[in-house]
C-alpha positions in Angstrom: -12.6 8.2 -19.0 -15.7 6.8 -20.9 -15.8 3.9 -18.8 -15.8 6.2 -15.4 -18.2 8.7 -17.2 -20.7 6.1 -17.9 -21.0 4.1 -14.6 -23.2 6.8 -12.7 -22.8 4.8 -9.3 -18.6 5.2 -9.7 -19.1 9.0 -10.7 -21.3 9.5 -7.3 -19.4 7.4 -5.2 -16.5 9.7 -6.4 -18.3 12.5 -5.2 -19.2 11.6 -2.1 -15.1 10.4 -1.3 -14.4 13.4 -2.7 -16.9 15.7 -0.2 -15.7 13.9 2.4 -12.1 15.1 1.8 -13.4 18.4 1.0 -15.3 18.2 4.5 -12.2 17.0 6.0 -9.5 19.5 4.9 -11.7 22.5 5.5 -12.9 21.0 8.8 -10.7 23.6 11.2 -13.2 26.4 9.7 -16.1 24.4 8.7 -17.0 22.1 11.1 -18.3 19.1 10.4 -21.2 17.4 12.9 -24.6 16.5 12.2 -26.1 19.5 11.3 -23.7 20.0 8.8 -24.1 16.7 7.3 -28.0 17.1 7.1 -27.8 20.0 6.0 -25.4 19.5 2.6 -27.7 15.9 2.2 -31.1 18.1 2.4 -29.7 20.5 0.1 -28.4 17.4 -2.3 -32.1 15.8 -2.0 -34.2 19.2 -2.4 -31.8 19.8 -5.8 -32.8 16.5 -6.9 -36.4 16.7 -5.4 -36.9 19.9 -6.9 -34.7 19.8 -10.5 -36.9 17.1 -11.1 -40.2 18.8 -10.5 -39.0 20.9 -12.7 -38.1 19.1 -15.3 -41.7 17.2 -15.3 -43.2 20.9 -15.6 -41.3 23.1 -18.2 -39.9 19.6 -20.6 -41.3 16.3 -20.1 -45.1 17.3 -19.4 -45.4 20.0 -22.1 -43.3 18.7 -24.7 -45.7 15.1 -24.3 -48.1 16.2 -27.1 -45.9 16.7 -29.6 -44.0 13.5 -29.2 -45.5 10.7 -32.6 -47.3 8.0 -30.7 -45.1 5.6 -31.1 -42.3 7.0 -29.5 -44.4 8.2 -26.1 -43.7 4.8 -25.1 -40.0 5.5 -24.9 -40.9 8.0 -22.1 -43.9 6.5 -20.3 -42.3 3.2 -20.4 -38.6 4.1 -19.7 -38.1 7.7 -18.6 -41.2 8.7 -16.7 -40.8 5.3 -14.3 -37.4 6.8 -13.2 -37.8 9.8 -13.1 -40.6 9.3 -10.9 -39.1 7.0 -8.6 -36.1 9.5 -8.2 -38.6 12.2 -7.7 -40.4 10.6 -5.1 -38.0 9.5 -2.7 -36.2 12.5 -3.2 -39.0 14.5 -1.9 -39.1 12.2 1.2 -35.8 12.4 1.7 -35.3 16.1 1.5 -38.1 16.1 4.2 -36.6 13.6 6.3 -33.2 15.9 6.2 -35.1 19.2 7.1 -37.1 18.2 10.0 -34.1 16.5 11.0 -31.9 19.6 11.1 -35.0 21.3 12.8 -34.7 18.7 15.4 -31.1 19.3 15.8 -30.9 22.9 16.3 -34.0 22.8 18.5 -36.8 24.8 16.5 -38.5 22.2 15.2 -41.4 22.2 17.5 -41.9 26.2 17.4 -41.1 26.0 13.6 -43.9 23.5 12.9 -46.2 25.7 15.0 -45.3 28.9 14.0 -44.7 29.8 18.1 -41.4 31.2 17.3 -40.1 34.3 16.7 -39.0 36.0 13.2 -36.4 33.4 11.0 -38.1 30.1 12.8 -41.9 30.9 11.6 -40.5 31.7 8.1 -38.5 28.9 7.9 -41.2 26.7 9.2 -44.0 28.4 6.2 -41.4 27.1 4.2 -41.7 23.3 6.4 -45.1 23.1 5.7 -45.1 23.9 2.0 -42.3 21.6 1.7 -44.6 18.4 3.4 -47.5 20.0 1.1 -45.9 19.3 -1.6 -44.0 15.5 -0.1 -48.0 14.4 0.7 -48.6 15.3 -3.2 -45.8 13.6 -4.6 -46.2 10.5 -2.7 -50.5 10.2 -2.1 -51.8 12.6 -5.3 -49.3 12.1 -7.9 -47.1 9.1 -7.6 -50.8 7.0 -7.5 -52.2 9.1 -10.1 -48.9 8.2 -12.1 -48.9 4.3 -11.4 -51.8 4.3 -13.4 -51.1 6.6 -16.0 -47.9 4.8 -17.1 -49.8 2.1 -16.8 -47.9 0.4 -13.7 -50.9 -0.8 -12.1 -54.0 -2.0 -13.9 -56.8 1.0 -14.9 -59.4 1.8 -17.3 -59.0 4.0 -19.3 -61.9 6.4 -17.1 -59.6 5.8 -14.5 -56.0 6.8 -16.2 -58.3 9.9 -17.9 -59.5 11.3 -14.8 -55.7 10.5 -13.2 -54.0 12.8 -15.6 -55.6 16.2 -14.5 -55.3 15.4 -10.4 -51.5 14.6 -11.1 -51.0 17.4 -13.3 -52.8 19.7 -11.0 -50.9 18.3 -7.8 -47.8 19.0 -9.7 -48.5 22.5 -10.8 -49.2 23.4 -7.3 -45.7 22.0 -6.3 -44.2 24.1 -8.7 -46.2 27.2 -7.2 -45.2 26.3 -3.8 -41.7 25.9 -4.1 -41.1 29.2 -5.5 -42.0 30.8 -1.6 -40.8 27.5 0.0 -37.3 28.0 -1.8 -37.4 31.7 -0.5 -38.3 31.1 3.1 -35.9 28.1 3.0 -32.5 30.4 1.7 -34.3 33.8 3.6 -34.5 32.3 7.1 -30.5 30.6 7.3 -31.1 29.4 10.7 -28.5 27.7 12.5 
């Protein structure tokens, strides 16, 4: 059991055989095609996507000034790195999955534009939040990070004034996934 528990690749590969079955058994009432499939990988990559957001926000980013100074290097040199590349291209692909299953169902153009009717201009408030707050990840706090944790070389001017632009790009995805989230759930489009 220990040796399972502690190889993270087995335990997801697992999963995924194990969905599949799932998928396959309750198939007759629960189709499976592709905008099932998106839809249970863009709800796996928003949980990650946005569990980690979270995570930065209410533990790692508040909790970071009470940590002794010599063991912040256990989280800016270890834990932030992977958390952040997690984070990243879990935003990416959580995008990638939505405006895929727009695409699929055929509202992504009118959701994008807000030319549709009820359900497809909420759910596409909650698009444009959502690539808000991908552009931030990936172009405001993912470079603002790099130098912070010192992954690319910067002065110290330059990791000071990087702190408060990823911190405040960061906060604002927090604020925007708490309406994204609702007009995700809220508009259940098929």
């Amino acid at each position: 059991m220990a040796k399972f528990f502690g190889n993270l690749n087995l335990v997801l590969a697992t999963g995924l055989v194990l969905a599949v079955l799932v998928m396959m058994q309750f198939s007759g009432s629960a189709p499976v095609d592709a905008n099932s499939v998106l839809r249970w990988l863009h709800l796996f990559f928003g949980v990650l996507w946005i569990g980690l957001l979270y995570y930065l926000n209410f533990v790692q980013v508040p909790l970071m000034p009470s940590i002794p100074a010599e063991q912040k290097g256990a989280v800016t040199g270890h834990i932030a790195p992977k958390v952040l590349f997690f984070f990243r291209w879990a935003a990416l692909l959580t995008v990638v999955t939505g405006l895929c299953i727009a695409y699929v169902t055929g509202y992504a153009h009118q959701a994008l534009t807000f030319t549709g009717e009820g359900n497809v201009n909420l759910i596409g408030a909650g698009m444009w939040m959502a690539l808000i707050m991908a552009f931030n990840v990936w172009f405001i706090i993912w470079p603002a990070q790099k130098k912070i944790l010192g992954i690319v070389e910067a002065s110290a001017e330059e990791k000071a004034a990087a702190a408060p632009r990823a911190l405040y790009a960061s906060r604002t995805n927090t604020l925007l996934s708490i309406p994204m989230m609702y007009c995700m759930v809220s508009a259940n489009l098929g």
